[in-house]
N, C-alpha and C positions, 0 to 999 in steps of 0.2 A: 618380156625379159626373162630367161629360161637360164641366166648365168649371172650368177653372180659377181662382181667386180669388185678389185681393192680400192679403188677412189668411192665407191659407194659405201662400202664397208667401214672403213673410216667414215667416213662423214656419218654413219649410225654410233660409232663409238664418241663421236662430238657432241652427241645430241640433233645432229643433222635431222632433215624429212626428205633430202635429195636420195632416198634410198628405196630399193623395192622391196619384197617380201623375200623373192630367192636372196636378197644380201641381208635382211635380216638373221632370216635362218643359217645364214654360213658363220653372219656375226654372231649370232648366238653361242655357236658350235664354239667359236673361239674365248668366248666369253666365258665357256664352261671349265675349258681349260686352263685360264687365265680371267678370272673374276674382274681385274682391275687392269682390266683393259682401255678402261676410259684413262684411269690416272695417268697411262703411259698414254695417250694421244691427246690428252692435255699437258702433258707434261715438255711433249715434245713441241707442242703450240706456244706454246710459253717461252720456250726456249726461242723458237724463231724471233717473238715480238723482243726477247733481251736482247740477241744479236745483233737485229736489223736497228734497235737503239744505239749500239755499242759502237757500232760499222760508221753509219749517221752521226754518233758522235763525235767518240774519240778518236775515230780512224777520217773522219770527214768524207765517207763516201757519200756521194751522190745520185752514182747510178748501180742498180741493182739488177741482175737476169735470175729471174727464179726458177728453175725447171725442176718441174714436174710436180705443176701448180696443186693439181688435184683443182674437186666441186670447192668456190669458195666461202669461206668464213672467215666470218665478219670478227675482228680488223683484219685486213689482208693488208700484206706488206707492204703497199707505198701506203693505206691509211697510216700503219704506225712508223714509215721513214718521215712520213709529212711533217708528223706532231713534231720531229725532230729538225726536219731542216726539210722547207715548206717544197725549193727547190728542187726535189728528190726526182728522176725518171726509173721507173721498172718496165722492164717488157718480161710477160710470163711466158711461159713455154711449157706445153703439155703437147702429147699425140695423143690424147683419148678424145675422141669424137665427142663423149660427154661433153665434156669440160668446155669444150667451143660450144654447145648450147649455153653453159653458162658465163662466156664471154665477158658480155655486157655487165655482168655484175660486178666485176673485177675495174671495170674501166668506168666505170661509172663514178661521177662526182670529180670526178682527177678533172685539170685545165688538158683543152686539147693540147697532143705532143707529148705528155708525160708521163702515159702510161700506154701499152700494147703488148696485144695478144699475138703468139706466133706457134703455128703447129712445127714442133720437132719432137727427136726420139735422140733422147739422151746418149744412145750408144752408136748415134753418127755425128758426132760433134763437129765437123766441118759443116755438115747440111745445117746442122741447129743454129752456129756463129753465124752461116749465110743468110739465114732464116733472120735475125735475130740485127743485122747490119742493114738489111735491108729495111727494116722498120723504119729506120731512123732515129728510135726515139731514144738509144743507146751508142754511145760512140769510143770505140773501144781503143784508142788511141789516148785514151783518159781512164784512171782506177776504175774499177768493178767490183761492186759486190757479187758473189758466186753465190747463189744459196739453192745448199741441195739437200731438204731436212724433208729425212721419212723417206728419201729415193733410192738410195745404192742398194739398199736390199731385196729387191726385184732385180738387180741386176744379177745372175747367174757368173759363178767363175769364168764359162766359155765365151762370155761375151765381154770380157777384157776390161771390167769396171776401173783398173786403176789405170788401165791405160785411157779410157774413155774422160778421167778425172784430169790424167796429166796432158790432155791434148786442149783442155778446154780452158786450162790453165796457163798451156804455152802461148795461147793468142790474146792473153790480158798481160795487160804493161804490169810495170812494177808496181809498186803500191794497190794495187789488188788485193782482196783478203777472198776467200773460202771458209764458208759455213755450214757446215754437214753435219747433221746427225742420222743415227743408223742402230737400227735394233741389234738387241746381242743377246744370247743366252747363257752368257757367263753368268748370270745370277738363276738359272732355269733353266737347264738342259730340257731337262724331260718334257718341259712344260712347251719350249720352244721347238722339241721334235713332232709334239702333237700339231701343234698351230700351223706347221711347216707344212702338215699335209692335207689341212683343211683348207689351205690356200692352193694345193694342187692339184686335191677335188676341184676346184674353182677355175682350174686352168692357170694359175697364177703361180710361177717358179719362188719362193721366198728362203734368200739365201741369207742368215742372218749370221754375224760373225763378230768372231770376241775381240778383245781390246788391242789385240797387238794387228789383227786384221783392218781392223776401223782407223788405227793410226797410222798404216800405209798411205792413205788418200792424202795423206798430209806429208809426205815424205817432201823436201827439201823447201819447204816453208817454216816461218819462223810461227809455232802456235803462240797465242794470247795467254796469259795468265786467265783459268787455272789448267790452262792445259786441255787434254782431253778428259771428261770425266761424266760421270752419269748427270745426263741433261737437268733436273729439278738440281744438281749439286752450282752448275755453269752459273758465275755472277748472281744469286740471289738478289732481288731486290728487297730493301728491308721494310716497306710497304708493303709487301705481301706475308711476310709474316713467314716463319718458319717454314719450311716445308715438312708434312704429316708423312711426307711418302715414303718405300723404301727402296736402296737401288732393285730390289727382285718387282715391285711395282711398277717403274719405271720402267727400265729395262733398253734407254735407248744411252746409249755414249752421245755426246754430242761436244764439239769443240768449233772454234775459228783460229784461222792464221789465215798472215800474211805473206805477199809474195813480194822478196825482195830487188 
């Protein structure tokens, strides 16, 4: 391993061991820049497990498509749709070759039919819905959770992110909801200019964008209370107690809406 990767990279900011030494060292890089780098990649984990509760609850969804799974960690999404509504199906969706070695971890413990693995690339949403139908284990003639937390921002402006968001949207029925979070540097420019290019050393485009950018994705959906806003601020639970963090630690927006 001679390159470094962003799924491995994160998974060293989690506390991960799915990582090598060249992504340490890249993580490091970014970690210099950005000291509290774990807070925002737990912050934005946290935020996933409020949503897919919230989705599960108050929204009564049942089936979820996660793309752009990343290496996983433990709870992954149908464990914490389960706690909620046992009935839950997710099918994941990743193109990093990685990520299908670790498959099986993801699907594992789930009842056969309730959960599956499908190779796509976010910025062919026709291939990925095909991909994703053909499983089975999702039937999109019934709501869908969308959850796409930590992905648009690899997505480069030339490769049409909001259009890639409203196609994948056009083919879930009503009551469908979208869950996205996405790094910004409205609280860190400078900090996010550095990180920007130690992700490109890496081979890895990181296009991070501020608040009014991140709430395009959500254009003609009704958002949830509170809106769009820094992930640790999204639903707190009061079980967990305050949050210590600040939006410049953080650093990712994160919001859900629905499709009406």
């Amino acid at each position: 391993m001679d390159q470094p990767h962003s799924s491995r990279m994160y998974d060293y900011f989690l506390g991960g061991k799915t990582n090598y030494a060249v992504d340490r060292v890249a993580a490091e890089e970014v970690i210099r820049h950005f000291p509290r780098v774990e807070t925002l990649a737990r912050a934005n984990r946290a935020f996933m497990h409020r949503s897919v509760r919230f989705l599960a609850g108050a929204c009564g969804i049942r089936q979820f498509i996660d793309v752009g799974t990343g290496i996983p960690t433990a709870p992954n999404l149908y464990d914490v749709a389960r706690q909620v509504a046992p009935d839950s199906h997710v099918v994941y969706v990743d193109n990093d070759p990685l990520v299908l070695i670790y498959a099986d971890e993801l699907l594992s413990g789930a009842p056969r039919g309730a959960t599956d693995y499908v190779d796509g690339d976010v910025t062919d949403p026709d291939a990925l819905l095909a991909a994703v139908e053909r499983s089975g284990c999702v039937d999109l003639t019934r709501p869908v959770g969308l959850s796409m937390h930590g992905l648009m921002h690899f997505v480069p402006d030339d490769r049409d992110p909001y259009g890639v968001v409203r196609a994948l949207l056009d083919r879930l029925v009503p009551g469908s909801c979208l869950s996205l979070s996405h790094c910004t540097p409205d609280f860190g420019a400078a900090e996010w200019e550095r990180i920007s290019k130690v992700y490109a050393r890496a081979g890895t485009e990181l296009r991070v964008r501020g608040r009014a950018e991140v709430l395009r994705f959500f254009d003609g959906l009704e958002l949830a209370d509170p809106g769009l806003v820094v992930a640790h601020r999204w639903r707190p639970e009061p079980a967990s107690g305050p949050s210590l963090a600040t939006d410049f630690q953080v650093s990712v927006y994160a919001g859900v809406a629905r499709k009406s």
